[in-house]
Structures are given as C-alpha cells and as structure tokens.
C-alpha distance (Angstrom), angle and dihedral (degrees) to the residues before:
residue distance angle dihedral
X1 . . .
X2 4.16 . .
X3 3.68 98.0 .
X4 3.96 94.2 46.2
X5 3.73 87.9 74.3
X6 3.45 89.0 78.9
X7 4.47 94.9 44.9
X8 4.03 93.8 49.9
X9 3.26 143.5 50.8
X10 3.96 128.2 -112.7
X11 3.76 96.6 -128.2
X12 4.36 98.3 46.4
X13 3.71 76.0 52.7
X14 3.28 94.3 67.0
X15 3.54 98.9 36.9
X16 4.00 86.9 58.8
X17 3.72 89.5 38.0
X18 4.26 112.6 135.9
X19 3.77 87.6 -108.1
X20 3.57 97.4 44.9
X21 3.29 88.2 54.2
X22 3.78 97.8 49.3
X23 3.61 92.0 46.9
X24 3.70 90.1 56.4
X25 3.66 92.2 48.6
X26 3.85 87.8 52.3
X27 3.87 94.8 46.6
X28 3.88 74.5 56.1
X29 3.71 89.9 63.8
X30 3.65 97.5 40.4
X31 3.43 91.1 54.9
X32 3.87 98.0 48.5
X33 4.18 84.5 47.7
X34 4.11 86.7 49.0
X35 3.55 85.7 44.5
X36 3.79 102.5 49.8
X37 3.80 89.0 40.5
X38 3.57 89.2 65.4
X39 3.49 97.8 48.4
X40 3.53 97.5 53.8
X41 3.86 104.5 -106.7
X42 3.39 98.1 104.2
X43 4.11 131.7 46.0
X44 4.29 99.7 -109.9
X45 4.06 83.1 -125.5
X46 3.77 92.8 62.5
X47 3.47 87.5 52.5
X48 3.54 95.6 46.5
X49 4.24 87.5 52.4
X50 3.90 89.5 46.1
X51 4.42 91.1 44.1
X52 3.91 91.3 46.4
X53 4.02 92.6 57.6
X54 3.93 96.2 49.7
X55 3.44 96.1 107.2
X56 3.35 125.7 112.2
X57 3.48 102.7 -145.0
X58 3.52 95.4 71.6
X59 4.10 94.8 62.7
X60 4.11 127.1 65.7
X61 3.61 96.0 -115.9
X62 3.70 95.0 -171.0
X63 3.90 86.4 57.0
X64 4.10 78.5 53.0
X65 3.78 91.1 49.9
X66 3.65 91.1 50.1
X67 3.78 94.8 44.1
X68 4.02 93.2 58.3
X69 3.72 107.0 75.2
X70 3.92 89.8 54.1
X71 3.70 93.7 46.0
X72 3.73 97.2 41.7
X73 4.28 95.4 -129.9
X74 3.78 124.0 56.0
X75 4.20 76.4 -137.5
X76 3.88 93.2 65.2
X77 4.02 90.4 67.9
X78 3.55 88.8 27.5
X79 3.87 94.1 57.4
X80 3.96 91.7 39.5
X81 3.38 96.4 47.0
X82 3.85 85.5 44.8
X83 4.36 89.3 58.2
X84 3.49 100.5 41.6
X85 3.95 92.4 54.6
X86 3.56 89.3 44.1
X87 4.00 89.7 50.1
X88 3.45 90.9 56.9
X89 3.98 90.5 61.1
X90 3.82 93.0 27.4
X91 3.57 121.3 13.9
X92 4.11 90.1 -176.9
X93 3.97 93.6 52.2
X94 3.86 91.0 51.0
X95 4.02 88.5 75.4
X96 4.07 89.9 56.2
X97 4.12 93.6 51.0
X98 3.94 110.2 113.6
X99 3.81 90.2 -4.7
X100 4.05 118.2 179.7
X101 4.39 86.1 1.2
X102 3.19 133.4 127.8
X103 3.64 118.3 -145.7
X104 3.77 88.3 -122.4
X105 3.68 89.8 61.9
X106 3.70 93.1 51.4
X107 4.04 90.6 54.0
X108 3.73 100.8 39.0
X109 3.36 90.2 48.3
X110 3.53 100.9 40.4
X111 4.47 86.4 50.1
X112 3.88 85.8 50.1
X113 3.59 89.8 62.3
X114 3.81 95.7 42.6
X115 4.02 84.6 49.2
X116 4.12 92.7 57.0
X117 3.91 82.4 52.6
X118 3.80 92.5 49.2
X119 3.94 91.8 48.8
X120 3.53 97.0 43.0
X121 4.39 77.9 64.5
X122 3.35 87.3 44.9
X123 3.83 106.9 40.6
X124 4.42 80.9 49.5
X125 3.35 96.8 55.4
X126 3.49 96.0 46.7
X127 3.64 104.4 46.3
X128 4.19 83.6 47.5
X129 4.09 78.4 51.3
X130 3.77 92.9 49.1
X131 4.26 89.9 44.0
X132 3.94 90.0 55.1
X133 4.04 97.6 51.8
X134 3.47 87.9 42.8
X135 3.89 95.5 54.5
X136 4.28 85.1 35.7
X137 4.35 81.9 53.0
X138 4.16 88.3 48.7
X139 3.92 98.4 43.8
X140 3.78 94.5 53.5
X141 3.71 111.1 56.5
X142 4.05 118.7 175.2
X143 3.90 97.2 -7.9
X144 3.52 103.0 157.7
X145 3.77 121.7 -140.7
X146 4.09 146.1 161.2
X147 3.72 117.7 -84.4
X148 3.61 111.0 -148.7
X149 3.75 128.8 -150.6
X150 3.88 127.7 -178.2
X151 4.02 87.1 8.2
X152 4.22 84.7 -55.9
X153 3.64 140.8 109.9
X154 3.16 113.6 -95.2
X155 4.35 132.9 169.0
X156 3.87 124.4 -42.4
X157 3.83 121.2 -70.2
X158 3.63 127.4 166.6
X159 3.87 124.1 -108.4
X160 4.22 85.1 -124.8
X161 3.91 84.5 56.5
X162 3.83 93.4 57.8
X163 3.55 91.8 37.3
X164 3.53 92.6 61.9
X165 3.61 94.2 41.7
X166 3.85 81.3 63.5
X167 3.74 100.4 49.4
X168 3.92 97.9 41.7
X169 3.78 98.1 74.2
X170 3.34 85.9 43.0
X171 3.82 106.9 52.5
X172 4.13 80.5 45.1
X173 3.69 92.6 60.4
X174 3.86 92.0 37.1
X175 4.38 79.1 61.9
X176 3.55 100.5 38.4
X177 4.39 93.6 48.8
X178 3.58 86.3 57.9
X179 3.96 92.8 47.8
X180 3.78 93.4 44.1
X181 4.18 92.8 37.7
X182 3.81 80.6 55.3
X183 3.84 93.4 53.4
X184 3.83 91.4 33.4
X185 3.73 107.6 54.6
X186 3.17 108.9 57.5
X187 4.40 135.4 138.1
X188 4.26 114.3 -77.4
X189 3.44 109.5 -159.6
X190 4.13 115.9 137.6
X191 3.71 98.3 126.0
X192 4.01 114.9 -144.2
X193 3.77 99.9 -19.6
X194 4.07 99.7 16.2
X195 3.87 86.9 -109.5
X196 3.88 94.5 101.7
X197 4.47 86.3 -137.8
X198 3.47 91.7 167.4
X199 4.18 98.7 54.1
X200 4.25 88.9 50.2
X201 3.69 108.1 173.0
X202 3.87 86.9 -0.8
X203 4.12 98.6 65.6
X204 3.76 91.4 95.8
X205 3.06 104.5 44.5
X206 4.00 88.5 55.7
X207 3.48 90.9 47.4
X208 3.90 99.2 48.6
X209 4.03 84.9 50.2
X210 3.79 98.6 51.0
X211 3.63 88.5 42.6
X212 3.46 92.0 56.7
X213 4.35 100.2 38.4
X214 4.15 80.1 51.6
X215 3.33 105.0 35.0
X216 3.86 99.2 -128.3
X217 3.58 128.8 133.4
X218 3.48 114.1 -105.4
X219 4.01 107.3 -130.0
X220 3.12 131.1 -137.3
X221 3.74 102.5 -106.3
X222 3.83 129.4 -5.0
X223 3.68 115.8 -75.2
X224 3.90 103.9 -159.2
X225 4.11 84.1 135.4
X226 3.85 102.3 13.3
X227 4.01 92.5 95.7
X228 4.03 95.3 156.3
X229 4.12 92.5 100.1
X230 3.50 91.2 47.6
X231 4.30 88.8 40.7
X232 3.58 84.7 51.9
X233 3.93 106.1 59.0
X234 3.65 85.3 44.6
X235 3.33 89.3 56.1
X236 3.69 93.0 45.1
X237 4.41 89.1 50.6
X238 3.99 92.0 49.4
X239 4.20 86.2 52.8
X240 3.64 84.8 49.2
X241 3.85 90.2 47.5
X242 3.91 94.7 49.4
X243 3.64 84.6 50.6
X244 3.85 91.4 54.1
X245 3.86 92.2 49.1
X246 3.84 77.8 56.1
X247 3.57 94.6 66.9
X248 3.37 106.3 34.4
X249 4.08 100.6 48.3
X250 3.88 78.8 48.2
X251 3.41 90.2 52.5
X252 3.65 97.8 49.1
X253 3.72 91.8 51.3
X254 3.57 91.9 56.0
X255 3.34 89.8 48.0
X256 3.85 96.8 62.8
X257 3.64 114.3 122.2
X258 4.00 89.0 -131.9
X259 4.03 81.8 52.2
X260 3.93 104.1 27.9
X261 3.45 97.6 166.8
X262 4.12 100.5 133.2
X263 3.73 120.5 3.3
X264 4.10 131.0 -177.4
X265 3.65 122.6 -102.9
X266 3.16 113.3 -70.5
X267 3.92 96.8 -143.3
X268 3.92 137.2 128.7
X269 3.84 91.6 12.4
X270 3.83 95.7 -69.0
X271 3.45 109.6 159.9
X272 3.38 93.6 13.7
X273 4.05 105.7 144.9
X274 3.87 110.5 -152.4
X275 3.90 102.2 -158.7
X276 3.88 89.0 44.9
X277 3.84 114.8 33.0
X278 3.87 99.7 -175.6
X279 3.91 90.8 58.8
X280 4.05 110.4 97.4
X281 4.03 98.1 -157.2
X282 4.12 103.8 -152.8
X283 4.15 88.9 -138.0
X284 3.55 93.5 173.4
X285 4.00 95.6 59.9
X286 3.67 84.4 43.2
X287 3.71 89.4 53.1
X288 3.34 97.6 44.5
X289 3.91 90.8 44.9
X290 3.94 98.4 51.3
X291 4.29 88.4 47.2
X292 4.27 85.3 50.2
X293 3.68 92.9 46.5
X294 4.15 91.5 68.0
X295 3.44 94.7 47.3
X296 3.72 109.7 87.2
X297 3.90 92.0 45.7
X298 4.11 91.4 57.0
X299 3.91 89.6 44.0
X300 3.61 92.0 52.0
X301 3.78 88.0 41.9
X302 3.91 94.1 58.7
X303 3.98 90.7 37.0
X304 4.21 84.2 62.0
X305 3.53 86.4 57.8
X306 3.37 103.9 64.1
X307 3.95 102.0 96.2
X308 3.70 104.8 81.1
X309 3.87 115.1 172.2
X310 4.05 115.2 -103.7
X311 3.87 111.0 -53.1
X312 3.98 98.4 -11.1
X313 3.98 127.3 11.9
X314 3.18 131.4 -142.1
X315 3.61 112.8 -110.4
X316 3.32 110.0 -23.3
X317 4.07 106.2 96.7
X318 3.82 82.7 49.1
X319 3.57 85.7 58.9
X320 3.39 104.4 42.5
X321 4.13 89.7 47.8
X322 3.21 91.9 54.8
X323 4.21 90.5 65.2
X324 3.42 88.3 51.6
X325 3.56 104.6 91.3
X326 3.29 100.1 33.3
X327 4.50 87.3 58.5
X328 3.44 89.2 45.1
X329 4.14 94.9 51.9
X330 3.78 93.5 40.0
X331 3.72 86.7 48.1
X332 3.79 91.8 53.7
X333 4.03 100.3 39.4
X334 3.71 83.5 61.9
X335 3.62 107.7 51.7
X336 3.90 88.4 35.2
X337 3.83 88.0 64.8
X338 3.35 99.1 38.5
X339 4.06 94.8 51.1
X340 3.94 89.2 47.8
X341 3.85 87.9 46.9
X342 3.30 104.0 54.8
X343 3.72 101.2 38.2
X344 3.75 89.3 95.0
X345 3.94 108.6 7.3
X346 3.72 122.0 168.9
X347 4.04 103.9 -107.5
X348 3.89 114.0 -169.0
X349 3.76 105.7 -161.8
X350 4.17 87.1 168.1
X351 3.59 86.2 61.6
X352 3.54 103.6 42.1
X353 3.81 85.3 62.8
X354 3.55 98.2 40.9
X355 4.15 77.1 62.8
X356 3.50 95.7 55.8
X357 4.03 94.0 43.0
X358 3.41 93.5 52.7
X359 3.98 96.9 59.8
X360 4.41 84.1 69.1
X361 3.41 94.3 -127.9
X362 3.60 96.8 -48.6
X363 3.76 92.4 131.9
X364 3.74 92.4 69.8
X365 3.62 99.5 64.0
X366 3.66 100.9 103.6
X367 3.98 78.3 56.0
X368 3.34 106.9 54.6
X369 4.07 89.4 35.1
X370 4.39 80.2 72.8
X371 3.38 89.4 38.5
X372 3.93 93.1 60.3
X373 3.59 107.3 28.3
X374 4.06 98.9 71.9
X375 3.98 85.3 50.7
X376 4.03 109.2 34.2
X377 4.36 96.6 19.6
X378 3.51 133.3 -125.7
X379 3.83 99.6 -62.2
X380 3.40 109.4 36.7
X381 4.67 87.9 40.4
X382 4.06 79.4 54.6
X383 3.97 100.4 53.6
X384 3.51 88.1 41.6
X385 3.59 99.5 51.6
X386 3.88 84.4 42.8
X387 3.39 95.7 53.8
X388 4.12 97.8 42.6
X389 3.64 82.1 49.6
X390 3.68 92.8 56.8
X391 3.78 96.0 48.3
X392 3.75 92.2 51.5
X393 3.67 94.5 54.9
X394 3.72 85.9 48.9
X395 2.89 87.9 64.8
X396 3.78 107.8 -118.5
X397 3.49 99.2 137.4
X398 4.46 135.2 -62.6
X399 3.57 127.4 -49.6
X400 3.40 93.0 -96.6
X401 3.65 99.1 50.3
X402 3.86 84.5 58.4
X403 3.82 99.0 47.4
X404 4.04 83.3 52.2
X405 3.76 88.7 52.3
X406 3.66 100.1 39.6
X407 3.90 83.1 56.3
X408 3.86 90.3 47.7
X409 3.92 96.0 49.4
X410 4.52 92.6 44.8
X411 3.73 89.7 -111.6
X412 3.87 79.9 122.1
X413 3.70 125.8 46.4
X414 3.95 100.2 -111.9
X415 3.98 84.7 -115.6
X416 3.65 104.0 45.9
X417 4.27 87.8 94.1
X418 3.54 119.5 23.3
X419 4.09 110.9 -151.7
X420 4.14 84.5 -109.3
X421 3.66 87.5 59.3
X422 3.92 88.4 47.9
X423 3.52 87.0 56.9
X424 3.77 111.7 43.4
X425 4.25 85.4 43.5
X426 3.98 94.4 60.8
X427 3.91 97.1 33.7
X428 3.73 104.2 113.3
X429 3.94 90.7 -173.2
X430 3.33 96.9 63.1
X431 3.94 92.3 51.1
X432 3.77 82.3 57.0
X433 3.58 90.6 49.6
X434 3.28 87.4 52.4
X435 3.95 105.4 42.0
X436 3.83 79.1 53.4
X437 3.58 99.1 58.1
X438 3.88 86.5 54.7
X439 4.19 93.1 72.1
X440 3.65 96.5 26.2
X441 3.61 96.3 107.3
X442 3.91 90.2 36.0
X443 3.71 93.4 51.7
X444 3.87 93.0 59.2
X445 3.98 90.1 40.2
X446 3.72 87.0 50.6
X447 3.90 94.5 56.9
X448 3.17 92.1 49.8
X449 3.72 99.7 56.1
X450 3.77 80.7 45.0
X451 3.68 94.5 64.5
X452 3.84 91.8 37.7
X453 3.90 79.9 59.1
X454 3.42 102.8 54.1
X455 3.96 94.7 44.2
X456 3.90 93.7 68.5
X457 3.99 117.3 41.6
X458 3.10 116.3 -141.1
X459 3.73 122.3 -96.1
C-alpha cells in the first residue's frame, strides 16, 4: 500500500517479500526431502530431483498468490505446483514431495525463518542504536538541564541522566528479543495432528535432521495451536516499540525551536521544509513515531488469535500471520531512523542551561523546602516558600535574590540559611554532578552488555 512506505522499512520488505516467502517455504521442502532421504524413507535421488527444483524462480508466484484464497494455504499451490514440476523430471520422486506435512508446517516454518532474517535487521539496528546513546551518555559529562514532569519544568537533571533513561529500556529489550527469538523460532513439523503417525519410529530422526539443515530448534512438541512463544516475542517487539516512541517524541520535543536543546542531523536535506525554509522538520522522530503508532493494534490483532479449535483452527493463524510482517517492518522503520538519527545529533549544552537559568531559581524549591523546615517548621517553611514563590513569578527578581532579601528585611531568622547553603542550593553543576553519579555504575554495566551483544548475533 502507498502510505506504508512511510510505516516499514525497505529491507523487512524484502525479507517478507512473495518470493522470499516462497523460497522459504520451498527450502521447507528441500529440507523435509534431505531429511527423509537420510532416514531411509525416501531413495537419496528423489530427494535430489525434489532439492534441485526448490527455487523459486522457476514458479509464477503471483499465479501462487492468486491460487491461495481458493485453496485455503499459499502451501497447497505451492506444494502442487512443487510435484508436478518435479514429475516432469521425475515422475517417481513426485510421490515423496511434502510427505507426512502439513501445509501449516510448511508456512510456519517457512515465516519462522523469514522472522530470524527480520530480527537480525532489527536486533542491528538496535544494538548500533544502543552504541550511539551510549557514546552521546560518555561525551556529555555533568551538563546540567531541566527535568520535566507533566509537560513542566521541573528540578535539575543531567542530559547523561536522560540519556540513559533512553537507552535502558532499550538495551533490556535488545536482551530479552534474543531470549524470546531463541524460544520463538523454532522447527514446525507435526503433520495433520502434530503427532507425526505416519514417520513412527522415524519422527525424530526427521526432526533432528531438519533441525539441523535449518538451523531451528526442534521443540519439544508440535505447536500448530501452542501460539504463546510466538505471542511472547511479539509482545517483547511492541515493548521495544513503546520504548522507541519514547525516544523519538522526546526527541522531537527537544528539538523544538522554542526548546532547541538536541536536534537531528541536519544532513542530505532531511527535514528540509520547502514552503518554509527556517523550519528544521525532525523526520526521523516522525518516522519512528508514525511506524510505533500501528503497533499496538497488530499486537492485539495476533493476541485475538490465539484460540484455535483442537489441533488446527480455523482462521486464526492465517490471521495472526498475516500481522506479522507488517510488526516486524514497523518495528524496524523505527529503530532504523532513530539509530541513523542520533549518530550525530546536534546537542546544545549552552541552551540546556540557559533553560534552567531562566526559571530564577525556581528549580530549587524542593531544596530549600528541606533546608527550612528543620529550622522554621512545617507552617511557617510553607508560607514562606509560598510567598517567595509568588514574588518570583511576579517577577521581582530570582529565588535567590528573594531569599537574600527576605534575610535583609528579618522575614528570615539571620541563621535559617547560611551563605554555603545559598550556594550549594542554586548550583546547577553540582545537580549535574549529581544526576550523573546516579547512572555511573549503569553506564559502564550498560557497555558492557553492549559489547556482550554484539559478540553473538542473534539467532
């Protein structure tokens, strides 16, 4: 569809592609033939005629596209198609193609190995994601900045401290999509009823050699109605999405000229806004935002289909296939213009204090609220700070400035805030410093589990 282009990602498109998808159905059947072959149930030259003519550039796969609906699978015309070209070559092999399968092993299968391919994408991207805020965390040491709550300013943080509350979720789900991937994609192969009858003492034999020719766990009982794995590494890729969405609305915020605290790059023309030049568009987060934005709807859609009827439904693992692709490729447009984004963003620490500055102090009223109460009580700390408050807002000059004057005029007992005090509660560095020393620890543990990452691909 036209509008998807900008919801998906080039390169899960192709993974998901209708020949991709054929071909991994047929190295589904070449596998099974290998398989079989090996195990004695087939003669190795049928195998060989069945192997050599899973290709999928030797079949009209639109003509297999439109063949589907009627037959109910895209592996019924798939498989027939499959043993008539083979009886042409071999009419003796055509009676050993997609022997003891179901066509539901053939596609589940066949989408769990287009899945590894679409999280390897996925699992790059993001660890390249997770390597950038890391390095943005280590470049910017003690840069103090507003923390916001409820779309307000709030007290000092650092801009490491919100960096890492960025990358955190994000390394997480970077871990926890290779332990679910590893639970998820595993070998289906049951035949009609998932007890693989027909094979008898054979079955595990077949299984252990089609686990091994496509690298797939075998698991430990067919699971042509046992969703839950799959359920749960969707799961695990919308969590990852929310915390995407995270970034980049964050991103965008920041990005606001009125803000203009961290932009994207400004590179290639992106962002560039024809009808009004000065505008800087942050593409990327918008990217990333519109792919995040489909996400819950296709999770919920696939979670719905989890009640097929006794050994196969009807209905619902078409259903719940069919979302696949489109999770994976919003999933991957999002992190894939995120991780380009902020491999070189435009961070404004100048501004980021001029932010804090110009709230006059304000940002330090939790501080001096603990500062007063053990000395002037609860009531009297409270109509002070009110009334300070008030003043400052008024515009009569910073917090400060009215703590000094306050002192000055005997509305403060001369020893309620020593000029130490004064100094520590208005130093924005020092909150920094301190923000900082909050993710210290987790900002060394967090490169390591980088690296450890990156040193074993995923699947």
């Amino acid at each position: 569809m036209l509008f998807e282009v900008f919801l998906s990602s080039p390169a899960v498109e192709a993974v998901f592609s209708p020949t991709a998808v054929v071909q991994a159905m047929m190295d589904v059947e070449a596998a099974l033939a290998r398989a079989q072959a090996r195990a004695g149930l087939m003669p190795a030259t049928a195998a060989q005629a069945i192997v050599s003519l899973c290709r999928a550039e030797l079949y009209d796969v639109p003509a297999l596209l439109a063949a589907a609906p009627r037959a109910g699978s895209l592996a019924m015309p798939v498989v027939q198609r499959l043993r008539e070209t083979v009886a042409l070559f071999d009419p003796s092999a055509a009676a050993y193609v997609h022997r003891s399968a179901a066509a539901q092993d053939i596609v589940d299968t066949a989408m769990v190995l287009c899945t590894r391919e679409a999280l390897r994408l996925i699992d790059d991207d993001l660890l390249t994601l997770c390597g950038h805020l890391l390095d943005l965390a280590e470049r910017h040491e003690a840069v103090p900045m507003l923390g916001r709550t409820l779309m307000q300013p709030a007290q000092v943080i650092s801009f490491r401290f919100k960096v890492m509350n960025w990358l955190m979720p994000l390394l997480r789900s970077a871990e926890m999509l290779r332990r679910q991937a590893d639970a998820a994609l595993m070998l289906q192969f049951g035949g009609p009823v998932g007890t693989l009858d027909s094979l008898g003492e054979h079955a595990e034999a077949v299984l252990e050699a089609m686990s091994q020719d496509l690298r797939l766990a075998v698991p430990d009982m067919c699971w042509h109605t046992q969703r839950d794995r799959g359920m749960r590494l969707a799961a695990e890729i919308g969590i990852m999405c929310g915390a995407l969405g995270k970034l980049a609305q964050d991103v965008a915020l920041m990005g606001q000229a009125e803000v203009e605290e961290l932009s994207e790059p400004q590179a290639d023309g992106r962002g560039v806004c024809i009808t009004l030049p000065h505008k800087h568009n942050p593409v990327a987060a918008q990217q990333a935002m519109a792919a995040v934005q489909r996400v819950p709807q296709r999770i919920a859609s696939m979670f719905s289909c989890m009640t097929p009827q006794h050994e196969r439904g009807l209905g619902q693992i078409q259903a719940e296939l069919a979302e696949w692709n489109g999770l994976l490729g919003n999933a991957h447009a999002a992190v894939q213009a995120l991780a380009q984004s902020m491999a070189a963003p435009t961070v404004r620490p100048e501004r980021m204090r001029a932010h804090v500055a110009a709230r006059q102090g304000l940002v330090a009223s939790e501080g001096l609220e603990l500062l007063l109460l053990p000395r002037l009580g609860r009531q009297r700390t409270a109509a002070m700070l009110q009334d300070i408050i008030h003043r400052v807002r008024q515009g009569q000059g910073s917090m400060r400035e009215m703590l000094v004057q306050s002192l000055d005029q005997g509305e403060l007992p001369a020893n309620a805030i020593a000029e130490g005090d004064l100094d520590a509660l208005f130093d924005m560095d020092t909150s920094a410093r301190l923000a900082d020393q909050r993710v210290e620890s987790l900002l060394q543990d967090a490169r390591r589990r980088c690296d450890a990452l990156a040193s074993r691909p995923l699947g």
